[in-house]
DRENDO-1510 file (C-alpha; in Angstrom, 1 decimal, always signed):
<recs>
REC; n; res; u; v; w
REC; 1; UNK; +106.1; -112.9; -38.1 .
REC; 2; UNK; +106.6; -109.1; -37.4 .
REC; 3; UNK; +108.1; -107.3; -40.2 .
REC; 4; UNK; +111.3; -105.7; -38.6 .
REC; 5; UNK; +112.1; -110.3; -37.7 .
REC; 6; UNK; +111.2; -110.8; -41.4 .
REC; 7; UNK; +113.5; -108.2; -42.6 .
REC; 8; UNK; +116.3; -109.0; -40.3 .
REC; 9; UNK; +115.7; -112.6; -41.8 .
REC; 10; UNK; +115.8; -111.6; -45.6 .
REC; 11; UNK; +119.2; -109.2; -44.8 .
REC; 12; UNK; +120.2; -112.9; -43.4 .
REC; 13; UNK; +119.5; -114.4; -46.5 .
REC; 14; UNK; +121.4; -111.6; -48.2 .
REC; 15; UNK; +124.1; -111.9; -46.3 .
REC; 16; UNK; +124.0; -115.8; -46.9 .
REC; 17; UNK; +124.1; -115.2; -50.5 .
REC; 18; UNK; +126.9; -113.1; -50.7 .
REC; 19; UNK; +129.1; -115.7; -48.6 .
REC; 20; UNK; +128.9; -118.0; -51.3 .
REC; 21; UNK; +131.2; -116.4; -53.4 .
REC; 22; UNK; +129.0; -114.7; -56.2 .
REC; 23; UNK; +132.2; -114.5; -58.7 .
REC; 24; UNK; +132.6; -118.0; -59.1 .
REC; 25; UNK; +131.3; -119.7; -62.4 .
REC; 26; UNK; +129.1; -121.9; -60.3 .
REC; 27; UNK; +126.9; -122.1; -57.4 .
REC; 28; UNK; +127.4; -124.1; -54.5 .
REC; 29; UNK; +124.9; -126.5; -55.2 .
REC; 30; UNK; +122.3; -127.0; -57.9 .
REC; 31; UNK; +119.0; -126.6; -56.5 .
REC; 32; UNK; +116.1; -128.9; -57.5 .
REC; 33; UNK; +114.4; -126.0; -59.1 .
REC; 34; UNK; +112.1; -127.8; -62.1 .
REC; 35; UNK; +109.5; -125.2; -63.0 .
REC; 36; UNK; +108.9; -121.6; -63.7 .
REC; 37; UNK; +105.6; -120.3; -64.0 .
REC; 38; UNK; +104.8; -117.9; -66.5 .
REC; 39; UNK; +102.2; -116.1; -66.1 .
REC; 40; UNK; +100.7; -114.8; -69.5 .
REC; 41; UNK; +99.9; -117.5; -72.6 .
REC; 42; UNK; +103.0; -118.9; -75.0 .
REC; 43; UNK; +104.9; -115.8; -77.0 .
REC; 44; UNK; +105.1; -113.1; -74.2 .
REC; 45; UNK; +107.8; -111.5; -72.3 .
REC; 46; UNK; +106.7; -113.6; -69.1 .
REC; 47; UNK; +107.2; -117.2; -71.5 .
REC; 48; UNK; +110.4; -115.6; -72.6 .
REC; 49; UNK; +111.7; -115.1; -69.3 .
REC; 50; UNK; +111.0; -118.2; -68.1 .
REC; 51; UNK; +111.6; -120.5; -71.2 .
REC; 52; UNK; +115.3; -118.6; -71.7 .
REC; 53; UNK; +116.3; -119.1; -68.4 .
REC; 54; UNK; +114.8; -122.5; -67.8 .
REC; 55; UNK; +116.8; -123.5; -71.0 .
REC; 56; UNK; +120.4; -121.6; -69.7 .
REC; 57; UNK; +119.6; -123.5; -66.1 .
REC; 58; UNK; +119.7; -127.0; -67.5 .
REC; 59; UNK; +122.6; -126.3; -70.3 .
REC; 60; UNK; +124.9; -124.5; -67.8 .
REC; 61; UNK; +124.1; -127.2; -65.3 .
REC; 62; UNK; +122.5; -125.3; -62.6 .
REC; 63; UNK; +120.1; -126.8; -61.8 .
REC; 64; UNK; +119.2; -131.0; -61.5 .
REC; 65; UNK; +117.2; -132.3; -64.9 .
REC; 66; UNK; +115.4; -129.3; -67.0 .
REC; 67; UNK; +112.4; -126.2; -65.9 .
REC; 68; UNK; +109.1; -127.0; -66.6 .
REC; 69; UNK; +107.7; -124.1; -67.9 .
REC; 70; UNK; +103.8; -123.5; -67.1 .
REC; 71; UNK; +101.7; -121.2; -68.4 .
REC; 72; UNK; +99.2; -120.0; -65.9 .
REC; 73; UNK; +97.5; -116.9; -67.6 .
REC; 74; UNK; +94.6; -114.8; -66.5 .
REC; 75; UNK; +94.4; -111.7; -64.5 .
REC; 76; UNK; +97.6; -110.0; -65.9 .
REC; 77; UNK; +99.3; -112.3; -63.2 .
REC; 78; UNK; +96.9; -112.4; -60.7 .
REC; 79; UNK; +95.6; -115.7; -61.3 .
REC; 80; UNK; +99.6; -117.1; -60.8 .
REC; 81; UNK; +100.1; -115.0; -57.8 .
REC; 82; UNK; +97.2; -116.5; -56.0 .
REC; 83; UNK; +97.9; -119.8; -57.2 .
REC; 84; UNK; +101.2; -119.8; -55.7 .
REC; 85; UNK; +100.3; -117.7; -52.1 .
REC; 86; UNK; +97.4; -120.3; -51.6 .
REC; 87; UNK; +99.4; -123.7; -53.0 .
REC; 88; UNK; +102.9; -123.5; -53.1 .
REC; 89; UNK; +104.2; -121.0; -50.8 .
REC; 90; UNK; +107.0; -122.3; -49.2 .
REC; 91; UNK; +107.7; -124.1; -52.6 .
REC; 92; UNK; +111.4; -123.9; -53.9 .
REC; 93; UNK; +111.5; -125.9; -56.4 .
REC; 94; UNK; +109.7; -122.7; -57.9 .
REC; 95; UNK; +110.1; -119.9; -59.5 .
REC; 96; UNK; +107.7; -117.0; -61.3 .
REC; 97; UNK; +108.7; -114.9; -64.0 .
REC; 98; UNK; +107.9; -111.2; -63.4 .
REC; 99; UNK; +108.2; -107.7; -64.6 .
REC; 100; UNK; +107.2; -103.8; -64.1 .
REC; 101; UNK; +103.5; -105.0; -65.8 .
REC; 102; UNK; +103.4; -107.2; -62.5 .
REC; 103; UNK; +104.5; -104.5; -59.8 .
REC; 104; UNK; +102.0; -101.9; -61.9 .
REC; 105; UNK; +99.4; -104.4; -60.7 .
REC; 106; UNK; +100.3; -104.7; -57.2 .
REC; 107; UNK; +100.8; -101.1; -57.3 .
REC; 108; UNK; +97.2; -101.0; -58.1 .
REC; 109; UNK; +95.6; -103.0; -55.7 .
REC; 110; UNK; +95.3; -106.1; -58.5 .
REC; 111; UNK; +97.5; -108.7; -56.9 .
REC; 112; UNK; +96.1; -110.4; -53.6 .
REC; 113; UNK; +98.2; -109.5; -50.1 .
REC; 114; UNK; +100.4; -107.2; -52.3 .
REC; 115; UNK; +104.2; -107.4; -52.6 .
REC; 116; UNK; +104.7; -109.3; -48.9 .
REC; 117; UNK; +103.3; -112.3; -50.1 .
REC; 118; UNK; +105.8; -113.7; -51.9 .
REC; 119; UNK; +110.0; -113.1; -51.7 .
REC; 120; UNK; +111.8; -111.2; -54.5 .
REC; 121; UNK; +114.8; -113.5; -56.3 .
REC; 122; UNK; +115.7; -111.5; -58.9 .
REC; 123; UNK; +115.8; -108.8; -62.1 .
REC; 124; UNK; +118.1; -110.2; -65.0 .
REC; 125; UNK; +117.4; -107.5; -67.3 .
REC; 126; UNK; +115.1; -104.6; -68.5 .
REC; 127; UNK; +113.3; -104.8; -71.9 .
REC; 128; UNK; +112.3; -101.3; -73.5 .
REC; 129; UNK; +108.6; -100.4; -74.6 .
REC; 130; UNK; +107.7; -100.0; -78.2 .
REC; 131; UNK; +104.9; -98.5; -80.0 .
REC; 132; UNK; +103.9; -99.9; -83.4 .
REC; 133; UNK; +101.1; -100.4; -86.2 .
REC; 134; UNK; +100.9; -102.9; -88.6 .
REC; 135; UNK; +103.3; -102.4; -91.8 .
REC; 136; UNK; +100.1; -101.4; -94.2 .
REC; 137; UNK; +99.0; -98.8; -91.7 .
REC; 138; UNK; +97.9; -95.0; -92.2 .
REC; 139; UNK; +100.3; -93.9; -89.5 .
REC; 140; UNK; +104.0; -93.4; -90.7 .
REC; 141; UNK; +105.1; -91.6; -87.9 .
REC; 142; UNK; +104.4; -91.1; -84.0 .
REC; 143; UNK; +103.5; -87.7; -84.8 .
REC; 144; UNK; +100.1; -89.2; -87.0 .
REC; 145; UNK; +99.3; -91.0; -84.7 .
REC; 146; UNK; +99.1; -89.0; -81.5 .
REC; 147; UNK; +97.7; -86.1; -83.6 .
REC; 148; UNK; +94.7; -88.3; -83.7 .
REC; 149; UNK; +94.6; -89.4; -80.5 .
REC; 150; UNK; +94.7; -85.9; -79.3 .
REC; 151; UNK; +92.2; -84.5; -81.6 .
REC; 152; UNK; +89.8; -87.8; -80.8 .
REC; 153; UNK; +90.8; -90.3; -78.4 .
REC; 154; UNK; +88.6; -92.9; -79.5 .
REC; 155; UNK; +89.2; -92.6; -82.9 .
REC; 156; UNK; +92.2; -94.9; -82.1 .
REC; 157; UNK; +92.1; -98.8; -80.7 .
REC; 158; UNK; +95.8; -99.4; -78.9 .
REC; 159; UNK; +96.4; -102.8; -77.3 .
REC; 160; UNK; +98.9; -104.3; -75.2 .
REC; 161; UNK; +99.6; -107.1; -72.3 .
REC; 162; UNK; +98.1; -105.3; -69.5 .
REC; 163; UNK; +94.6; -103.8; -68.9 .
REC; 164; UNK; +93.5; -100.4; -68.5 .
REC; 165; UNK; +95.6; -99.3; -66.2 .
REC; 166; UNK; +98.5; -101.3; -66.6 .
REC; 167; UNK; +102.5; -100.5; -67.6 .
REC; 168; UNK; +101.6; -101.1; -71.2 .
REC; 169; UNK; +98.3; -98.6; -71.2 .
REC; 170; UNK; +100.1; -95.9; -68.9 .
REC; 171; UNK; +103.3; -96.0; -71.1 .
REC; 172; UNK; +100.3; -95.5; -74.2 .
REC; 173; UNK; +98.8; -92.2; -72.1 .
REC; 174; UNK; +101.8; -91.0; -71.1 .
REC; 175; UNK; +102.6; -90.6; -74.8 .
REC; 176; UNK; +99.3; -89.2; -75.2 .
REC; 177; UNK; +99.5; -87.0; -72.4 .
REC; 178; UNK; +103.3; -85.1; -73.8 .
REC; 179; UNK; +101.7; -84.9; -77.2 .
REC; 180; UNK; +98.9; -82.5; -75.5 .
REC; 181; UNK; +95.8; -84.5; -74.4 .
REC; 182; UNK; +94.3; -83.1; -71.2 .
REC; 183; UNK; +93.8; -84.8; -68.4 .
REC; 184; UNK; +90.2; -85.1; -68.1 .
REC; 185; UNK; +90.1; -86.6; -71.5 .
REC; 186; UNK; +93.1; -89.3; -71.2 .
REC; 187; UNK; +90.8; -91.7; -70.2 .
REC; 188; UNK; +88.8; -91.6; -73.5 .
REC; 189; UNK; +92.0; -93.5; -75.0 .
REC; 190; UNK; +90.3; -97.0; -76.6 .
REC; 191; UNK; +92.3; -99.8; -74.9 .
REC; 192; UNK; +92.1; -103.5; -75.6 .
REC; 193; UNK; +94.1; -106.1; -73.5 .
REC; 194; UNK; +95.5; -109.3; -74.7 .
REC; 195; UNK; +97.6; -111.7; -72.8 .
REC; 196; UNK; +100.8; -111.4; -73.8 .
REC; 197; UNK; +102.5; -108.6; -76.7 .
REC; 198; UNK; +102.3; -111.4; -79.3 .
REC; 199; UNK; +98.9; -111.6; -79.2 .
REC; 200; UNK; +98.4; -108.1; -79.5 .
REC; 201; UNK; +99.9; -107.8; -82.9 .
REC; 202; UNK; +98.5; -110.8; -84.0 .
REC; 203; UNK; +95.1; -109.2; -83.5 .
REC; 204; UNK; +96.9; -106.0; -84.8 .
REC; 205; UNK; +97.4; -107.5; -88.2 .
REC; 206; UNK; +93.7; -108.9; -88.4 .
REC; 207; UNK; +92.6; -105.3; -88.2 .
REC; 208; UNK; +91.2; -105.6; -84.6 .
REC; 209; UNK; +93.4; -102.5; -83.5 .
REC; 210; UNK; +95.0; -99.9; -84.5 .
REC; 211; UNK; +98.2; -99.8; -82.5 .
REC; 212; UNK; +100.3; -102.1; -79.7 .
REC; 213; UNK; +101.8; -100.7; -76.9 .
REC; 214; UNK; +104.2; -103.2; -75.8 .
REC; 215; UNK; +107.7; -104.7; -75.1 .
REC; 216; UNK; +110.5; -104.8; -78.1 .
REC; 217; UNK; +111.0; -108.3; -76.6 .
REC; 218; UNK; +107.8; -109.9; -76.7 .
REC; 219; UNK; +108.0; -109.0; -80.7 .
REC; 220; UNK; +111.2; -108.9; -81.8 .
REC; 221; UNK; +110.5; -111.1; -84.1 .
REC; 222; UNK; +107.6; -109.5; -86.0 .
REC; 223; UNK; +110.1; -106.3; -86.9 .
REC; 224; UNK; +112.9; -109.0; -88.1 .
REC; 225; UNK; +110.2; -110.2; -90.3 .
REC; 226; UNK; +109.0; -106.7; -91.8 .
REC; 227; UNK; +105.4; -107.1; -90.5 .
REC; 228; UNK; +105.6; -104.1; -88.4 .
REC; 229; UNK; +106.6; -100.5; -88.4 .
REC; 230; UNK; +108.0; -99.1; -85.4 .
REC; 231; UNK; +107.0; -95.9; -84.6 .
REC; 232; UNK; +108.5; -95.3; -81.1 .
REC; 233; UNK; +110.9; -96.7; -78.9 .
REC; 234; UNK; +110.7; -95.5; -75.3 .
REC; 235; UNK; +114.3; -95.2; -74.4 .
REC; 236; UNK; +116.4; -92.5; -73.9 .
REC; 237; UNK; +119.2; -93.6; -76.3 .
REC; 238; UNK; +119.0; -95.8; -79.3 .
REC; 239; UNK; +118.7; -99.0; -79.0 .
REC; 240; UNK; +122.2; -101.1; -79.6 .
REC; 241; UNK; +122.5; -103.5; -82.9 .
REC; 242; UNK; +120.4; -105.1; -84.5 .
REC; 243; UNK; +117.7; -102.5; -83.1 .
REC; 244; UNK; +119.7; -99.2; -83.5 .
REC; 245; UNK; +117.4; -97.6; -86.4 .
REC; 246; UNK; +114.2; -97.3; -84.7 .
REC; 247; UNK; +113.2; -94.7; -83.4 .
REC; 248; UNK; +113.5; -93.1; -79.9 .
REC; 249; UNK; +110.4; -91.0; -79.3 .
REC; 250; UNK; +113.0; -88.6; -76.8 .
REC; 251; UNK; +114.4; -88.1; -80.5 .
REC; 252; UNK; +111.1; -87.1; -81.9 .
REC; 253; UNK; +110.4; -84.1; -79.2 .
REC; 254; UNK; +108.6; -86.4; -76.4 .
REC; 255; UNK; +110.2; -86.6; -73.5 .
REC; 256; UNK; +108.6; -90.1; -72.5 .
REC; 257; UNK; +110.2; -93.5; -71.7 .
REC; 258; UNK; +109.1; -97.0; -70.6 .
REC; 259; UNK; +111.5; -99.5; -69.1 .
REC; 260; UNK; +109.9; -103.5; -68.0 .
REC; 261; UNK; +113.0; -105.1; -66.1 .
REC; 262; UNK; +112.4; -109.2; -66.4 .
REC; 263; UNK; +113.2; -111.3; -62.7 .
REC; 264; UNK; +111.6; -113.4; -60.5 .
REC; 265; UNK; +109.5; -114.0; -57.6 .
REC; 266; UNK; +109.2; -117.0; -55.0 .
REC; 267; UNK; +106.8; -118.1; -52.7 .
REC; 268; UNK; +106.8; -116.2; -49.2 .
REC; 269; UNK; +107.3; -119.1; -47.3 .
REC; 270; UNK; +110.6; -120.0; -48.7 .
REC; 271; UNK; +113.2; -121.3; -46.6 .
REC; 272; UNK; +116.2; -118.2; -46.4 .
REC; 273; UNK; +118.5; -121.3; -47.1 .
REC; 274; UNK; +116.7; -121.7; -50.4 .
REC; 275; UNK; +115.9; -118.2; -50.8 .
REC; 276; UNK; +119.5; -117.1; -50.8 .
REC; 277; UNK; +120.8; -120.4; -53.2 .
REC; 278; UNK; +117.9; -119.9; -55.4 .
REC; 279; UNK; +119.6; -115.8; -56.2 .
REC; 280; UNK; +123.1; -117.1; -55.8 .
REC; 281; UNK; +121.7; -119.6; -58.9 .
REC; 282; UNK; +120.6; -116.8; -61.1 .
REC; 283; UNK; +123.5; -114.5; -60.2 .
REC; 284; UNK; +125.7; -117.4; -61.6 .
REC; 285; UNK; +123.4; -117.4; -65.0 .
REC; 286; UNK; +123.0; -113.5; -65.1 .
REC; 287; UNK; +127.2; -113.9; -65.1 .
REC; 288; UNK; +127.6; -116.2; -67.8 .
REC; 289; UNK; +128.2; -115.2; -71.1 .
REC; 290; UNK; +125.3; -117.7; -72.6 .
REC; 291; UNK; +122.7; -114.9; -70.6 .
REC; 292; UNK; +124.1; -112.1; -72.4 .
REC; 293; UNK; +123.6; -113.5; -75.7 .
REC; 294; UNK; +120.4; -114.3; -75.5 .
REC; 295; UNK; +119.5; -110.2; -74.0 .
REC; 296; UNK; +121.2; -109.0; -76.7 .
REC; 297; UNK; +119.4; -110.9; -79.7 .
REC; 298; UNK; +116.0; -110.1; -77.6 .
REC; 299; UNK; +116.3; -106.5; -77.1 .
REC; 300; UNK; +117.3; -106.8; -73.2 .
REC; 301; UNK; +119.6; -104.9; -71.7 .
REC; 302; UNK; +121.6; -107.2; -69.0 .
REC; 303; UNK; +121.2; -105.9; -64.9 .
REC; 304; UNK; +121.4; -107.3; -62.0 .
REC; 305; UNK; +119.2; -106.3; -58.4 .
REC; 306; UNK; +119.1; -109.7; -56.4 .
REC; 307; UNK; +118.0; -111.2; -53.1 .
REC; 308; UNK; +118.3; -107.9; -50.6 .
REC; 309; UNK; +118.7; -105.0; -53.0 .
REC; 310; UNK; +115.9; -106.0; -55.8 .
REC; 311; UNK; +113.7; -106.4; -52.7 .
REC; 312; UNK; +113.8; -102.6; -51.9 .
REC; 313; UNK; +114.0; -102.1; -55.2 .
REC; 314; UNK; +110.4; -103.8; -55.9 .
REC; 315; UNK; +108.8; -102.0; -53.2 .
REC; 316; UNK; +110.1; -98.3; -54.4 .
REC; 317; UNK; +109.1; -99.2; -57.7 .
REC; 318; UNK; +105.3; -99.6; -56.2 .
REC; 319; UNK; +105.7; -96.0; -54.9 .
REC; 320; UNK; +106.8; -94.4; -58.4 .
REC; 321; UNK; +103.9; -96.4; -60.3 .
REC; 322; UNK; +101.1; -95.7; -57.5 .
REC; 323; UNK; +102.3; -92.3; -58.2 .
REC; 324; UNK; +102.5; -91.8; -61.5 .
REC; 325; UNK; +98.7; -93.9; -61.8 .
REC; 326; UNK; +97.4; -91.1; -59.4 .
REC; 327; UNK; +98.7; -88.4; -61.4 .
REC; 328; UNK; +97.5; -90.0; -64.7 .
REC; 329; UNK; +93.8; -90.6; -63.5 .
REC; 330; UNK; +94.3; -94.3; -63.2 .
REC; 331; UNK; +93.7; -94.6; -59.5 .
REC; 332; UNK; +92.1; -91.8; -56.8 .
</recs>
């Protein structure tokens, strides 16, 4: 199909979407959607995304019977994304939770056939990056621990979701990089990757790293429980209640932040009938009031791109990220 029929086809779909009346406390139909992929093992921001919503689906009626969530890990994605070009592409009974950690892949060449493979439902929200250490660590402040990074980069083991090169790691050298590390020596930086921000700070608190680069949603819970400190925040305000003492590192002279929205991706061979009832589903759900509670008590901040819009948004987003990877080192 050339692209300018394939575009005039997804502005259909668009169109389609918004003639069903996006206001409305339902949709005009539930769709047989019954599983959501999430790519990354159980405790991440991916499982999140697709266990909250599955859950708000079947209790606000949405959708027939309840979402199967699957966890399909390996490859920061990649492994999911294949599985679903090669298998279940014009599947829509499907959908696949993703995130800026999955367009930083595409972004780098990481994801098979890139961003035309598969059709972009949907952002919900955006989750915030965090830096932490475990709550007996040496480092106190974001200060400590950049002053060591700078003066030896591998003096310090970070972690996070992503591999070298991912959201997670350039959020971690971007840091590094406004604290005063040259360029040719960003790349010394120790990474280690885990699937998933919960497994990170698990290995964290064994004493496997020193620090986690990650999402305040994937571990929200580990600061409710005291078993982290906080160093950094990468937002440009504080964060609302019950996050609004950590710190912002904007506040503490760096000029660095680190947004990962949270939406969803289809097969590319969707039907636009489906296509545009699966957004005007998840439209309904980003509407209700059930969706905004749950953001809240995860760290999420509630916005909406669907069908159309969050399309052209994907694709820009690719753009910024291959750019800033270029100027960081990560790709030539």
């Amino acid at each position: 199909m050339p692209i300018s029929t394939h575009k005039t086809l997804r502005s259909l779909g668009a169109s389609a979407v918004l003639g069903l009346g996006l206001a409305v406390s339902l949709p005009s139909q539930a769709l047989p959607i019954d599983e959501c992929i999430a790519p990354a093992d159980p405790g991440g921001g991916w499982d999140f995304t697709c266990r909250s919503v599955g859950k708000l689906m079947r209790e606000l009626d949405l959708v027939d019977g309840s979402v199967q969530v699957t966890n399909m890990p390996g490859g920061v994605g990649a492994v999911a994304f294949s599985n679903v070009a090669g298998k279940r592409a014009d599947d829509s009974n499907l959908i696949v939770a993703t995130s800026t950690v999955g367009v930083t892949q595409i972004a780098q060449g990481r994801y098979p056939g890139g961003a035309d493979t598969m059709r972009w439902l949907a952002m919900l929200g955006t989750d915030v990056g965090v830096i932490l250490v475990d709550d007996e660590s040496p480092y106190e402040t974001l200060d400590q621990l950049l002053e060591d990074i700078v003066d030896d980069p591998a003096s310090v083991a970070m972690a996070g979701s992503s591999g070298a090169g991912g959201w997670d790691h350039i959020r971690a050298l971007r840091l590094a990089k406004a604290a005063g590390l040259p360029g040719d020596r960003i790349g010394g930086l120790r990474w280690v990757q885990f699937d998933g921000g919960g497994p990170a700070v698990t290995q964290m608190m064994g004493g496997h790293v020193d620090a986690v680069s990650t999402d305040l949603g994937e571990i929200a819970g580990f600061i409710e429980s005291g078993d982290v400190r906080v160093l950094a925040v990468l937002a440009e305000e504080p964060l609302p209640e019950p996050f609004e003492e950590l710190p912002t590192a904007v506040s503490q002279g760096y000029d660095v932040t680190g947004y990962n929205w949270r939406g969803f991706y289809t097969g590319g061979e969707v039907s636009d009938e489906d296509y545009a009832a699966m957004v005007d589903t998840l439209k309904t759900l980003y509407e209700s009031d059930e969706w905004k509670d749950v953001a809240a008590q995860n760290g999420l901040v509630p916005l909406w791109r669907g069908g159309e819009e969050f399309n052209d948004f994907v694709r820009e987003s690719i753009d910024d990220v291959e750019a800033i990877s270029r100027e960081i080192g990560v790709i030539q």
